[in-house]
N, C-alpha and C positions, 0 to 999 in steps of 0.2 A: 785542921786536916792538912797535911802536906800536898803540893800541890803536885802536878806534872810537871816532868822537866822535861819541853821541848826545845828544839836547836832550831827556833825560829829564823835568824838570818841565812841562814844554809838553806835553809829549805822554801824560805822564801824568793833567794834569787833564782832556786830552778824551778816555781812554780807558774803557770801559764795563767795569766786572767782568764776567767772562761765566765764573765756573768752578763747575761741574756733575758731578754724579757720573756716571760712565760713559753710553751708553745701554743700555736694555736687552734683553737677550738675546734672541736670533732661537729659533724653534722648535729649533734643534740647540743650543742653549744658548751660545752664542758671539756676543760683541761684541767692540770694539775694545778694546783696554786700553791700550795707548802705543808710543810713538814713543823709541828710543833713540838718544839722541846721543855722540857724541863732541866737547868742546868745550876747545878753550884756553884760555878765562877764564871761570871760571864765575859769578863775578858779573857780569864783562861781558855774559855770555850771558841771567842772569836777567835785567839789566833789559832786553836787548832784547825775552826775552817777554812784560813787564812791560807795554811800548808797548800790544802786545796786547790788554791787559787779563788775562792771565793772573795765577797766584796761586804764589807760589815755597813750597814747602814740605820737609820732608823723608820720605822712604820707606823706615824702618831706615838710616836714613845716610847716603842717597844724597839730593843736590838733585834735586828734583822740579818741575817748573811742571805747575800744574792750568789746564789749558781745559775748555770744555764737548767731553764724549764723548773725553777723551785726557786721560793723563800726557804727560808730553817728561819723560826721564831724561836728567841731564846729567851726564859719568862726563869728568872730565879729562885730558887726553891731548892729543897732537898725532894731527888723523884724517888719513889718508892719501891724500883727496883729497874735494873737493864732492862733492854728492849729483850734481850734475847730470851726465848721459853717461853714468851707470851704470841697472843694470836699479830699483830705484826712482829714476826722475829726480828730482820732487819729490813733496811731498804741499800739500793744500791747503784753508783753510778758509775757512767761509761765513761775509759778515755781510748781515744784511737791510738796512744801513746802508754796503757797501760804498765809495761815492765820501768819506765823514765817515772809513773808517777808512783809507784811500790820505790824505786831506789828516794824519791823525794820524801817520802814517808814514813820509810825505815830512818834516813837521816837525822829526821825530827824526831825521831826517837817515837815514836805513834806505836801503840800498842797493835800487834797481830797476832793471828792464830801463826803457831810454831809453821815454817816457814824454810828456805835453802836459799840465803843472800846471792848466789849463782843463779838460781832461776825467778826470785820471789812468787814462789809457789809453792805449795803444800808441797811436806817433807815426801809425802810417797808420790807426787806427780809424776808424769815418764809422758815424751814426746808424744807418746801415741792418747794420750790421758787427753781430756777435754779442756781447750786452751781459750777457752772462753771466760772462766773463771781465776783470777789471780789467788785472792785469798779475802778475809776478812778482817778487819782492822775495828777498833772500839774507841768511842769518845773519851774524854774524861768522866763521862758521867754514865755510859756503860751503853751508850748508843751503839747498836751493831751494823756496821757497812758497810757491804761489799764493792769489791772494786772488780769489774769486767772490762772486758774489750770483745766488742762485734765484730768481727773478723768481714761479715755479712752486710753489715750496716756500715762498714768503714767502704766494699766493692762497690755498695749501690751508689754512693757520695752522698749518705744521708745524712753525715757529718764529715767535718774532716781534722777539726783543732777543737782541744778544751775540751773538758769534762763535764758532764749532765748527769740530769735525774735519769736514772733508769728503770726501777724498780720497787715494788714493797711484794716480800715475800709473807707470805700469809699462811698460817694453820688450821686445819678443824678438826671437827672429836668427829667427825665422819660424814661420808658422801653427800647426805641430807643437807645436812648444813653448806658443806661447800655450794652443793646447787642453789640453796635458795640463794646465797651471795653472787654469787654467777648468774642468776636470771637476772637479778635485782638492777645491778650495776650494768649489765647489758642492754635490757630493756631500758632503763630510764637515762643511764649516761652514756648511753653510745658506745659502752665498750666494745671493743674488737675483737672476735675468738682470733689464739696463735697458736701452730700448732708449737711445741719446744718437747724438754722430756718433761716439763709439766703440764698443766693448763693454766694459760695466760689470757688475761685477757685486757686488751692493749688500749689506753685513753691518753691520748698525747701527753707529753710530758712525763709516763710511766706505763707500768703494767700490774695489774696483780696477776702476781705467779701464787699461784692455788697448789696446793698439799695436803694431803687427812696427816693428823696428827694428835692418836687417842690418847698417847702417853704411856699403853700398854708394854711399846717393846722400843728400844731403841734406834733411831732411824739414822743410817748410816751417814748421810748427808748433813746431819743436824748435833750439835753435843748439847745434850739436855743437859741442863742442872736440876730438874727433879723430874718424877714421874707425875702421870697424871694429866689430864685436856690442860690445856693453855691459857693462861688467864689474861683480860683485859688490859690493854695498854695504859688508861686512862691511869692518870698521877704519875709515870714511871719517864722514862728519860726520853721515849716518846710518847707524847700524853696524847695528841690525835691530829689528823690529818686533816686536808682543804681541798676543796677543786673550787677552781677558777671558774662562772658559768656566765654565757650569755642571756641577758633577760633574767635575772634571779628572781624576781617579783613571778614570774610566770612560772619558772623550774618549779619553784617551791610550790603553787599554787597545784600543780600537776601531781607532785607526788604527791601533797595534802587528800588531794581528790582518791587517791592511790590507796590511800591508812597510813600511810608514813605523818607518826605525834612529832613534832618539834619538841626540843630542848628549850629552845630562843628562836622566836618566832621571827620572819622575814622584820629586818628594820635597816633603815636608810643613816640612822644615828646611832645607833650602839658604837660605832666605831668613825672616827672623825672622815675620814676619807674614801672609805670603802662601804656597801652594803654586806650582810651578812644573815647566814641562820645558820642553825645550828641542829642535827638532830645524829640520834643514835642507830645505826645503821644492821642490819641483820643477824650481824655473828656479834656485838656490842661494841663493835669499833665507834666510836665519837667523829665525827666526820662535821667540820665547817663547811658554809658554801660561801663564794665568795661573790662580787662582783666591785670590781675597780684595782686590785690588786696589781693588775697587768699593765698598767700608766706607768709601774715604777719604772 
């Protein structure tokens, strides 16, 4: 398989380090902890996060790229399909510099949705359009990731250099399902209601941005490639996600008490450095817990 041709040293000297340790913990003691991939090359893959400004490292053995507020776990394999058209479509992160890091990623040659080199923005953008969103750009292995800049969040000083996790954009085959997802993650991890033009709901280090998405008709925000509800992320190029928790011995004990079955039960040794469980989450997203991951 040929590989990508990126213009790594170009785009390396205009990119920013921005790698940070986790953010932290919400009142139920949970943040983000990472994003797991599935990748075919895995140096290929490092240097695309490299563009980034990410930091490759390793986690007991596993390649690791460090961003501000996330790991990305890259575990080799062929994934079984893009992230995009499944229930995580993409995720997405923030730079307060976002048009500097579109021009660093077009250089590299980084795949995006069709785009105006003049603005690095969708071809039909226009001043008065919502300048919150740049565009979307795709892994080597079909990872879908949006690039934003908070206009909001650069006034508060809630950041001000480098690029973070911001997002995982989420689908469902209808209202029902989005709710139970939304009490779920509220009630037990702290999330935060935001209001935005979707519903977000806000856990340090990210947000799920909530969508119905039955497959029926087209949604103008979104390019399907097929019709139909959205299928499971699990084996694809995002295979499933983590949060960071205080007390995991506890967390876990609390949801168990809840009905929430484990996958992989709370263990202090499954993984050399970290504790961990593992269970599948209401809409069938795969969701790790973590605790120790935040030392890196």
């Amino acid at each position: 398989m040929r590989k990508p041709v990126l213009i790594f040293s170009l785009a390396l000297a205009a990119a920013t380090p921005s790698w940070a340790q986790l953010s932290p913990p919400n009142k139920a003691g949970v943040s983000l902890g990472a994003w797991h991939t599935i990748v075919r090359d895995v140096e290929t893959t490092k240097k695309w996060w490299e563009v980034w400004g990410g930091k490759p490292m390793k986690i007991d053995g596993v390649d690791v790229i460090k961003m501000r507020g996330v790991f990305i776990f890259m575990v080799q394999g062929e994934p079984n399909a893009p992230s995009i058209d499944h229930f995580i479509d993409h995720i997405a992160f923030q730079s307060p510099k976002g048009f500097d890091l579109m021009k660093t990623l077009v250089a590299a040659g980084v795949k995006t949705d069709p785009i105006e080199t003049s603005t690095m923005r969708d071809k039909g953008w226009l001043p008065t359009s919502d300048t919150r969103v740049w565009t979307y750009v795709y892994s080597p292995d079909g990872l879908r990731v949006e690039v934003v800049t908070d206009e909001e969040a650069i006034a508060a000083k809630d950041f001000t250099t480098g690029t973070r996790s911001d997002m995982m954009h989420v689908y469902f085959k209808d209202l029902p399902a989005l709710r139970a997802s939304f009490n779920f993650y509220r009630k037990y991890f702290g999330g935060e209601p935001q209001s935005d033009a979707l519903v977000n709901l806000h856990i340090p280090g990210t947000k799920w941005n909530y969508a119905v998405d039955n497959g029926s008709e087209r949604m103008a925000t979104v390019k399907r490639v097929r019709g139909g509800p959205r299928l499971p992320n699990k084996g694809g190029a995002l295979d499933y996600i983590g949060f960071e928790v205080k007390n995991l011995a506890g967390f876990v004990k609390k949801l168990e008490t809840a009905g929430t079955k484990f996958d992989e039960p709370y263990s202090k040794t499954r993984h050399q450095s970290y504790a961990s469980a593992r269970f599948t989450g209401p809409a069938g997203e795969v969701v790790e817990l973590t605790e120790g991951l935040n030392k890196y």
